[in-house]
C-alpha positions as CSV (number, residue, x, y, z in Angstrom):
1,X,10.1,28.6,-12.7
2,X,11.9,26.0,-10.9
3,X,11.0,22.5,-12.4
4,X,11.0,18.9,-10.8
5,X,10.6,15.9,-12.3
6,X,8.8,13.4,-10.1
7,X,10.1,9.3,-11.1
8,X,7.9,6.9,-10.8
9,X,9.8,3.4,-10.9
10,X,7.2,1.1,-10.1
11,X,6.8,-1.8,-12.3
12,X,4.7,-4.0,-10.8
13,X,1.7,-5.6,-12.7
14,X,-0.5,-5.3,-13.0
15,X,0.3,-1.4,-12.7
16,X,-0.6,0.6,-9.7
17,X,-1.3,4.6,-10.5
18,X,1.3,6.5,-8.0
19,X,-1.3,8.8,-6.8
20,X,1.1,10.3,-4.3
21,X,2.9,11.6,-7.6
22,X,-0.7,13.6,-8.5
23,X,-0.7,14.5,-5.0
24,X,3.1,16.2,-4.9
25,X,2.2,17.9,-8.5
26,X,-0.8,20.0,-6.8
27,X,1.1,20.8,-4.4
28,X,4.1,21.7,-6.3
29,X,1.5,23.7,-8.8
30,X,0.0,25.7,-5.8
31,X,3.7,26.8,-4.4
32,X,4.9,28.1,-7.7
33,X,6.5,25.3,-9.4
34,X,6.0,23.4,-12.3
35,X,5.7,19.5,-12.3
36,X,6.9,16.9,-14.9
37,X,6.4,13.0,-14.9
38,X,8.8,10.1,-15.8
39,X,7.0,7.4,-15.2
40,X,8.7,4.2,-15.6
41,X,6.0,1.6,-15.3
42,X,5.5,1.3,-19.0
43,X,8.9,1.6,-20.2
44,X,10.1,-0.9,-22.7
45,X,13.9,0.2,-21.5
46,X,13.8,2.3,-18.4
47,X,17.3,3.4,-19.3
48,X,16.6,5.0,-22.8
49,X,13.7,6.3,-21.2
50,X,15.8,8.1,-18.6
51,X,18.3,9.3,-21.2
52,X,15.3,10.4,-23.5
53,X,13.8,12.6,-20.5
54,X,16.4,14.0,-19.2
55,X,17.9,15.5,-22.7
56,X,15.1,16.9,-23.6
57,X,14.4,18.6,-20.0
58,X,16.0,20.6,-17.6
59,X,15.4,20.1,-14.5
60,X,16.1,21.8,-11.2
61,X,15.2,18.6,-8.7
62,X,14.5,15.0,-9.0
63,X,12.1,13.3,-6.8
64,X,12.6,9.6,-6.9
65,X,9.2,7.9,-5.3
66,X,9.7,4.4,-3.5
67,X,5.5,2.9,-3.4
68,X,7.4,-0.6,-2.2
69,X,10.5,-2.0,-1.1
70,X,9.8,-5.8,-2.1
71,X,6.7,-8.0,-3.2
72,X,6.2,-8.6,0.8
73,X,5.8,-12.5,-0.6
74,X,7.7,-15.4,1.7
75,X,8.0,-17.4,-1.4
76,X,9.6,-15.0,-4.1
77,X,11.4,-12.3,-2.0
78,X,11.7,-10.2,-5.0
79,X,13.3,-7.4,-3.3
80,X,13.3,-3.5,-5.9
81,X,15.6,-1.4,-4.4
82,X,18.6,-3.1,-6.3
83,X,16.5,-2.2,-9.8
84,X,15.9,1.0,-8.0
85,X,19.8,1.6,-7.6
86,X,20.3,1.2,-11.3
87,X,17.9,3.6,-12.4
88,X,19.5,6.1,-9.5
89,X,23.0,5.7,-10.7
90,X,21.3,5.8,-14.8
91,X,19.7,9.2,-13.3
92,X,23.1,10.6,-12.0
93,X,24.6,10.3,-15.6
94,X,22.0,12.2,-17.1
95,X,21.7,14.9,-14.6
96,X,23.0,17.4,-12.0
97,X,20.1,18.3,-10.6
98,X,19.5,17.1,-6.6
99,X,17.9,14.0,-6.4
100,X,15.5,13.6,-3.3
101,X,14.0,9.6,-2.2
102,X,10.5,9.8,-1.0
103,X,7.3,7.6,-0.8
104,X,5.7,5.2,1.8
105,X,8.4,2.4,0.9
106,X,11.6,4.7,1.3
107,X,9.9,6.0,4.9
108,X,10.0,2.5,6.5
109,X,13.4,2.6,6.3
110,X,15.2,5.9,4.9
111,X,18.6,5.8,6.0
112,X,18.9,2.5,4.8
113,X,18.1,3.1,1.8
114,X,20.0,6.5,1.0
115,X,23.0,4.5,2.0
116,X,22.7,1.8,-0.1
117,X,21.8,3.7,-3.3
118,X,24.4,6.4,-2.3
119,X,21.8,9.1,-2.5
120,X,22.5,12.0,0.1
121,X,18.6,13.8,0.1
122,X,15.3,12.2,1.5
123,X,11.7,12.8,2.7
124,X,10.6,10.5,5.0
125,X,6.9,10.9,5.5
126,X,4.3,12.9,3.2
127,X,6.0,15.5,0.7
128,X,3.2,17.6,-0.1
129,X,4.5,20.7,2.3
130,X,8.7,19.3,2.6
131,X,8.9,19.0,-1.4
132,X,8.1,22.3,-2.5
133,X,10.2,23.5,0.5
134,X,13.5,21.7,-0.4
135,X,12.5,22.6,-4.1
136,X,12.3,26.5,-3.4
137,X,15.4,26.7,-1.3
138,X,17.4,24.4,-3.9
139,X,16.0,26.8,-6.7
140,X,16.9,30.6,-4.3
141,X,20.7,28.5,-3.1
142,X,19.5,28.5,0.1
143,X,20.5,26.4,3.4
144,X,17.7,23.9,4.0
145,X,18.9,21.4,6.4
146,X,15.7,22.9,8.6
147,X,13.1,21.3,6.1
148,X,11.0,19.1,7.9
149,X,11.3,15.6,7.4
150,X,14.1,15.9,5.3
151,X,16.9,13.3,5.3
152,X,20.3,14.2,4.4
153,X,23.7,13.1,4.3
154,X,25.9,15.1,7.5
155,X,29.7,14.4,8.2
156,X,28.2,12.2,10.9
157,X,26.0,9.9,9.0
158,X,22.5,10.9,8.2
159,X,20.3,13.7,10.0
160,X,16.6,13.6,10.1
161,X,14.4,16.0,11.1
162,X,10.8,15.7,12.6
163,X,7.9,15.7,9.9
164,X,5.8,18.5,9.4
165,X,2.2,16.7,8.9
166,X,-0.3,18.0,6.1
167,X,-3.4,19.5,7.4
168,X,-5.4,17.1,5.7
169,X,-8.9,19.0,6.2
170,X,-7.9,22.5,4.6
171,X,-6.2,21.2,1.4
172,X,-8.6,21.2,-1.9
173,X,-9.5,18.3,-3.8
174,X,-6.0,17.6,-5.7
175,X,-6.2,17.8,-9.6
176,X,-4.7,13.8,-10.7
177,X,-3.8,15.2,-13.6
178,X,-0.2,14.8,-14.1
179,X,-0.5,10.7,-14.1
180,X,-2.0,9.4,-16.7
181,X,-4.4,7.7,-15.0
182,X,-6.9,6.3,-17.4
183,X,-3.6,4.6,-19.0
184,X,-3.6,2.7,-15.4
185,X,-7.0,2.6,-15.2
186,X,-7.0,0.6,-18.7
187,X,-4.0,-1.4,-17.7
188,X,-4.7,-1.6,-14.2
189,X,-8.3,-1.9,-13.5
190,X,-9.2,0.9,-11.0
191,X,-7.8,3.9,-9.9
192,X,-7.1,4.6,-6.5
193,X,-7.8,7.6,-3.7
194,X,-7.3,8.8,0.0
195,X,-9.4,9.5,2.1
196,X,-7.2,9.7,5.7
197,X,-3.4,9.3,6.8
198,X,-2.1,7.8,9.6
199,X,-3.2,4.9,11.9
200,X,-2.9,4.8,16.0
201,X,-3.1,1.2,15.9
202,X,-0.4,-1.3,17.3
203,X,-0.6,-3.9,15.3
204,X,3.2,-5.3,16.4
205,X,3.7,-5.8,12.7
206,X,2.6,-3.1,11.0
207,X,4.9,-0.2,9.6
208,X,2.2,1.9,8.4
209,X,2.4,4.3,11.8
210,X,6.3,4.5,10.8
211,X,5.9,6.1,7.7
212,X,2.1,7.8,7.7
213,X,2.5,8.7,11.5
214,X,0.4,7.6,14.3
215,X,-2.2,9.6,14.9
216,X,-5.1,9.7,12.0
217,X,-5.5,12.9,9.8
218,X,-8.7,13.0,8.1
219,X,-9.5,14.5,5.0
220,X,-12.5,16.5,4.4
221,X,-15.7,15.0,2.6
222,X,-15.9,17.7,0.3
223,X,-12.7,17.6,-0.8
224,X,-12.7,13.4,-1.4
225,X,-15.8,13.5,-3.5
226,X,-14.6,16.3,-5.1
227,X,-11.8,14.1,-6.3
228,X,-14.1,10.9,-7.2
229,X,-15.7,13.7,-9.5
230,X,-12.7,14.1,-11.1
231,X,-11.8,10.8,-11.8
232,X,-15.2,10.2,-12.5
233,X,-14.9,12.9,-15.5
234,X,-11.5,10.9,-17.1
235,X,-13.7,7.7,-17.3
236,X,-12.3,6.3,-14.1
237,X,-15.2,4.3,-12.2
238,X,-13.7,1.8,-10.1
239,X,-11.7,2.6,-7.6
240,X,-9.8,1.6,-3.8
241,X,-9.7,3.4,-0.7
242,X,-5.9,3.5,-0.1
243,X,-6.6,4.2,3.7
244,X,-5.2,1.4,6.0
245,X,-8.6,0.9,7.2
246,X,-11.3,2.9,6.1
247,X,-14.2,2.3,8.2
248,X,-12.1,3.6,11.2
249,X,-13.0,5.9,12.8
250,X,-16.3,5.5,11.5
251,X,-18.2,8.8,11.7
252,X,-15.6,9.7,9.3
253,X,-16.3,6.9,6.7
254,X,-20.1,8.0,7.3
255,X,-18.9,11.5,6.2
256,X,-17.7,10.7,3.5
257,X,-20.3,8.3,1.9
258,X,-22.8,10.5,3.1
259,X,-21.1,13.1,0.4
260,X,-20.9,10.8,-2.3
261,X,-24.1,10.1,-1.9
262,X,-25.3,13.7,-1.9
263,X,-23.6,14.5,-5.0
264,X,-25.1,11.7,-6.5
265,X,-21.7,9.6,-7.4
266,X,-23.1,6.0,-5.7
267,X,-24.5,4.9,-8.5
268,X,-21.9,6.2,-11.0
269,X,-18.6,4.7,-9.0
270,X,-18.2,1.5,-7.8
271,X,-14.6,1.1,-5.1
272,X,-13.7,-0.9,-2.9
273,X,-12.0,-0.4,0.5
274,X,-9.5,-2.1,3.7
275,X,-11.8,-2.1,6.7
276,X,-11.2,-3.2,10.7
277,X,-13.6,-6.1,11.4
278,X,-14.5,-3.6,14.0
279,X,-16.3,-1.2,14.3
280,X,-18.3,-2.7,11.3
281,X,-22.4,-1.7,11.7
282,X,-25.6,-2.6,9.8
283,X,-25.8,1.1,9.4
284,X,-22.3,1.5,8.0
285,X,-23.3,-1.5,6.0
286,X,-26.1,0.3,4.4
287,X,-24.4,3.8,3.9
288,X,-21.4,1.8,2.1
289,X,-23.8,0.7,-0.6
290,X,-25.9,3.7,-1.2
291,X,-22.2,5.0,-1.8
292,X,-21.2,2.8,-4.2
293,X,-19.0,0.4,-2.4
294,X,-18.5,-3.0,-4.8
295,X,-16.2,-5.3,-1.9
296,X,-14.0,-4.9,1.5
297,X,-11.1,-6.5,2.1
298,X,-11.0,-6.8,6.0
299,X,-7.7,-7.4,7.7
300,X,-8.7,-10.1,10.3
301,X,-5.4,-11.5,10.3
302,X,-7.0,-14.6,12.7
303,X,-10.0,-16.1,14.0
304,X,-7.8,-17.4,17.2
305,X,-8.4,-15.2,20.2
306,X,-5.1,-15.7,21.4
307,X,-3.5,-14.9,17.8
308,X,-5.2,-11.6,17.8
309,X,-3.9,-10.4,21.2
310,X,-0.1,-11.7,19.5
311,X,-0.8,-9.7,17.3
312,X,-1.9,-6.6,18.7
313,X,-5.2,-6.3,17.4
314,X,-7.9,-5.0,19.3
315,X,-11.0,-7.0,17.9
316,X,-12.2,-10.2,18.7
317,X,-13.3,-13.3,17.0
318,X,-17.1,-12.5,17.8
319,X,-16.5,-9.2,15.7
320,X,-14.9,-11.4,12.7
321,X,-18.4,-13.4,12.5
322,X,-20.4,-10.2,13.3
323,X,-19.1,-8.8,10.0
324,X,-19.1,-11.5,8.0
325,X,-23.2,-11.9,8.7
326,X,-23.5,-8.4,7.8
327,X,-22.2,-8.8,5.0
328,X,-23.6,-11.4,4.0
329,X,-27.5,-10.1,4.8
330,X,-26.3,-6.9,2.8
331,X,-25.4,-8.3,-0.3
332,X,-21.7,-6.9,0.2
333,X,-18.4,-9.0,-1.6
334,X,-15.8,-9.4,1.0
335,X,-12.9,-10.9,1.5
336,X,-11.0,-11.7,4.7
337,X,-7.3,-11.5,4.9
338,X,-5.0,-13.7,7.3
339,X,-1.4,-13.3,8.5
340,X,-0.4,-16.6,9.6
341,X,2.7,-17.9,11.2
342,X,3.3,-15.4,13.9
343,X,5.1,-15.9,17.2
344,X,2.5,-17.9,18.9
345,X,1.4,-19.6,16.0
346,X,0.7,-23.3,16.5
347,X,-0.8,-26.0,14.5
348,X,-4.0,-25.9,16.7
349,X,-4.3,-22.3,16.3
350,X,-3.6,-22.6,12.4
351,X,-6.4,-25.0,12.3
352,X,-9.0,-23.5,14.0
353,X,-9.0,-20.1,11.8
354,X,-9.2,-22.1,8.6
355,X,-12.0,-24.5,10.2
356,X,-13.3,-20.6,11.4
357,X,-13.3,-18.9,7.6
358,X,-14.7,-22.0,5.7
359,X,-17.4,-21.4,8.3
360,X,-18.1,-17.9,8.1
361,X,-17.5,-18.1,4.5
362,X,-16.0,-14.7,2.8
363,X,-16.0,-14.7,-0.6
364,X,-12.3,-14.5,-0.7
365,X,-9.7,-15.9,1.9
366,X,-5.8,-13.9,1.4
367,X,-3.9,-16.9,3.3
368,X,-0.4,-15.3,3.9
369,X,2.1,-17.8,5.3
370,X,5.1,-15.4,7.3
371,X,5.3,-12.5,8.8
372,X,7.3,-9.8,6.9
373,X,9.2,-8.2,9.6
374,X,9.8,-4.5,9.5
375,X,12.7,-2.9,11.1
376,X,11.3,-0.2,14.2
377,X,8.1,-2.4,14.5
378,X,7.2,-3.9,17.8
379,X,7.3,-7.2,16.3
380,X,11.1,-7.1,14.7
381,X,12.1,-5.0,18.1
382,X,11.1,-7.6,20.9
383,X,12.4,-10.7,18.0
384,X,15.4,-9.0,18.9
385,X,15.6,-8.9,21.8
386,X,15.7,-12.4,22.2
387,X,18.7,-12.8,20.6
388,X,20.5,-12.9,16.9
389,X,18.0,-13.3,13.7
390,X,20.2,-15.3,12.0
391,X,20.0,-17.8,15.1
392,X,16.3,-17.3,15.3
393,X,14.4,-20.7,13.7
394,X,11.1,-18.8,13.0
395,X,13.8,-16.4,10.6
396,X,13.5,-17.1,6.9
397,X,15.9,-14.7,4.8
398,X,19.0,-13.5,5.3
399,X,18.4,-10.6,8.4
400,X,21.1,-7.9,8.9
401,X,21.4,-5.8,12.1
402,X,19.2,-3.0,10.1
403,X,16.4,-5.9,8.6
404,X,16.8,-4.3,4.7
405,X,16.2,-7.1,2.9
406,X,13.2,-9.2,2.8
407,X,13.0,-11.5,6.3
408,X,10.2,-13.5,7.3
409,X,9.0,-14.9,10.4
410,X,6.8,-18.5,10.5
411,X,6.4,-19.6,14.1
412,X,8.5,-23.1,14.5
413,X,5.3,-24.5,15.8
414,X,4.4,-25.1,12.5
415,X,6.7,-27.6,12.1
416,X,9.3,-28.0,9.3
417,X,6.9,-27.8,6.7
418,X,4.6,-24.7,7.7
419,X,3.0,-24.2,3.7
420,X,2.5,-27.8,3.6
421,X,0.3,-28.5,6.4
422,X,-1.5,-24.7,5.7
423,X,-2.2,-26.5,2.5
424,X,-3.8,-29.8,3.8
425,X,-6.3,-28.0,6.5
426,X,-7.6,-26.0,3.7
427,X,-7.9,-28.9,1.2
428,X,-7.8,-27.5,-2.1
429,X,-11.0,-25.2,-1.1
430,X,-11.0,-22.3,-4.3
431,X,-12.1,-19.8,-1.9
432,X,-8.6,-19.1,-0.4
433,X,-6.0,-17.1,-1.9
434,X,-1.8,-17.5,-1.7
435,X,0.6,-14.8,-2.5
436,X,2.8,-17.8,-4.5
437,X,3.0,-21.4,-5.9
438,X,-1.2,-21.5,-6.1
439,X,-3.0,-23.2,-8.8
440,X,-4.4,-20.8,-11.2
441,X,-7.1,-18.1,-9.7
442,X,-5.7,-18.6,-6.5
443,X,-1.9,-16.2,-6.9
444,X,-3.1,-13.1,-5.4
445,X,0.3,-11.7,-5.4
446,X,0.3,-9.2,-7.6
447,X,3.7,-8.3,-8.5
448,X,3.7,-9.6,-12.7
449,X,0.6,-11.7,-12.4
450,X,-0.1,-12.5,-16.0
451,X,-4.0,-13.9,-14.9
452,X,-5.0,-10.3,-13.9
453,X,-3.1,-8.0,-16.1
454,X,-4.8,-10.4,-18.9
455,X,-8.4,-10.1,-18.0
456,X,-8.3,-6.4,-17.0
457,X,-7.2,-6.5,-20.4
458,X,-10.4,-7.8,-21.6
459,X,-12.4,-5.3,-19.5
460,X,-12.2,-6.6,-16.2
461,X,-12.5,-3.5,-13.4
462,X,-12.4,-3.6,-9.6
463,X,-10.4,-4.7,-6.9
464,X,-7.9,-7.6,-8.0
465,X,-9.0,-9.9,-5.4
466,X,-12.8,-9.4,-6.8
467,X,-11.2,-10.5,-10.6
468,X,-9.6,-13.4,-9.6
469,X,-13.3,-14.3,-7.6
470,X,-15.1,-14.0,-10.8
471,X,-12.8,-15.8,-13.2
472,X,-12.8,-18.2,-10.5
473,X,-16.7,-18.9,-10.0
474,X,-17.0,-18.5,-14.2
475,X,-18.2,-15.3,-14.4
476,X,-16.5,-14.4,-17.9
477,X,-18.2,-10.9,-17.8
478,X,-16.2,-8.1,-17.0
479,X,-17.2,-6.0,-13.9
């Protein structure tokens, strides 16, 4: 039996259970192969680690899983994939075996990123049907250039054929238990599920269509609950809806709280979800809370009408205060986030969001100053065509032709000192959030943030967001 051993160099904290890792080990398990973990994120020294593993194990493939590219933070650009790179070239001392790149980070930008970490294999996309695949013709020394979604090195540059999308409906309730997720859970403060792929949204910033595809795949009811059973059984009770927007479409979030609701999970698990302002109903309100739900983070990204249409979004400012007084008359935590700073962006515009949120009044406001631009998104393709980045003043970062380091755009609008003047319209109010350089309670980047990683040590659970809330407003209790 052919074995792979699935990486997982994500060292973010506080940590983040890969759950696409579970995900690629059931469907490993049910093609015939066996699965093994190296999982990075609590390494003292990744390298002895790698060294350690790969003595003691032999292995037929590697899969190396990219979650993220860089902390997606203007202020400290801390960009992975040279850390990444050292573990890669670390891995190619130890081992022979094929070493494939996957996960939602490496699918924004494969190519890229096989070039720079000279790695000649890649799935961009989901794995669940490619991996075992690649795996099985690898193991039989068979050609597999015809994999779909597979990446690889040709004598022309890279190749890359067309995903094959997972029939999200028909596949069971996957087993989580390769990961040792009540070690995230503990160290982490909630474990995390899907319920959907894909988004057909145009949000001109957004590479979630580039990597998840663009038409939404549903999973089924049955086989989500089944899976908040299982978690449930490890001890895990909090957990987030990794779905770029849950609530859409919305007789499929009614689905599936109806479900856990019938199985009697709503008052057992407590999660927390992303949801479009819109659709957002009373009725969906009430169905959320019967099923458990303990906050929503809603992607508003503006209270400016004209903002929104920059953007690409397809609500409107009246939905914004709709679902904030829903909310509010439920009883349900939410948080609003913003992206501010995009072409269009003026002062005024700035202004009358932030006047717009201390009105509506979220319990949380995520105020993040520049737009991280993504290369193939609408956004970073029509910047471009106005001429070179690197002449660009909105640009912050160093852009190349292919946009694989961090960039930012902040509209010059703004004036020269953009985080400045974001800072005096909201006047020290503790309700908004920065990814960087806030005073304490208010960092909500979450890449090494000692605040969190401290007080889900002292039993805090839920959303991170939701912690930094309560240790804001003095609620020492953990959730």
């Amino acid at each position: 039996m052919a074995q792979v051993l699935l990486v997982n160099p994500n060292r973010m904290r506080p940590p983040v259970a890969p759950i696409a890792l579970d995900y690629l080990a059931s469907a490993l398990a049910d093609s015939g192969f066996e699965a093994d973990i190296l999982d990075l994120c609590f390494a003292d020294d990744w390298a002895s680690e790698i060294e350690r593993c790969l003595t003691a194990n032999d292995v037929a493939v590697v899969a190396f899983s990219i979650r993220n590219t860089d902390d997606t933070s203007l202020a400290t650009r801390d960009f992975f994939i040279p850390v990444f790179k050292r573990m890669l070239d670390c891995l190619k001392t130890h081992t022979g075996a094929p070493i494939v790149l996957g996960g939602s980070g490496f699918s924004i930008m494969p190519q890229s990123i096989l070039g720079y970490c000279d790695i000649g294999l890649g799935i961009w996309g989901e794995g669940e049907h490619a991996l075992p695949l690649l795996v099985e013709r690898i193991a039989a020394n068979q050609v597999y250039d015809d994999v779909p979604g597979l990446i690889y090195r040709s004598q022309d540059g890279f190749h890359r054929n067309p995903p094959a999308y997972v029939d999200l409906e028909s596949i069971p309730a996957p087993r989580r238990t390769l990961v040792d997720n009540r070690r995230y859970f503990a160290g982490g403060g909630m474990g995390g599920i899907e319920t959907k792929r894909g988004c057909p949204k145009r949000c001109v910033y957004c590479a979630d269509p580039l990597g998840k595809g663009d038409r939404t795949r549903l999973r089924a009811p049955a086989s989500v609950a089944g899976e908040i059973e299982a978690l449930l059984d490890m001890g895990i009770d909090h957990l987030h809806l990794c779905d770029s927007e849950f609530n859409l479409p919305p007789d499929h979030a009614e689905a599936v709280c109806r479900e856990i609701v019938r199985r009697g999970l709503g008052s057992r698990v407590r999660w927390y979800a992303y949801c479009s302002p819109a659709p957002f109903t009373v009725e969906l309100a009430d169905l959320f809370k019967q099923a458990g739900c303990a906050g929503i983070n809603f992607g508003v990204d503006s209270a400016d009408e004209g903002m929104l249409r920059s953007l690409g979004r397809d609500f409107t400012p009246a939905d914004v205060e709709r679902t904030a007084q829903i909310c509010r008359d439920k009883g349900i935590v939410f948080m609003y986030d913003l992206l501010i700073g995009a072409p269009g962006e003026t002062r005024a515009s700035l202004r009358h969001t932030i006047d717009s949120m201390k009105r509506l009044s979220p319990h949380r406001v995520g105020a993040n100053l520049g737009v991280r631009l993504w290369p193939g998104t609408a956004l970073a393709e029509s910047l471009g065509r106005q001429g070179r980045l690197d002449r660009n003043p909105g640009i912050h970062g160093t852009p190349d032709d292919k946009l694989f380091e961090p960039v930012f755009f902040i509209s010059p609008e703004l004036g020269e000192d953009p985080g400045g003047y974001l800072s005096d319209v909201i006047g020290g109010d503790r309700r908004f959030l920065f990814m960087a350089g806030a005073a304490a309670g208010q960092n909500y980047n979450y890449n090494d943030n000692t605040l969190l990683s401290d007080a889900i040590g002292k039993g805090h659970r839920g959303a991170f967001w939701d912690i930094l809330r309560r240790i804001d407003e003095g609620d020492g209790q953990p959730l």
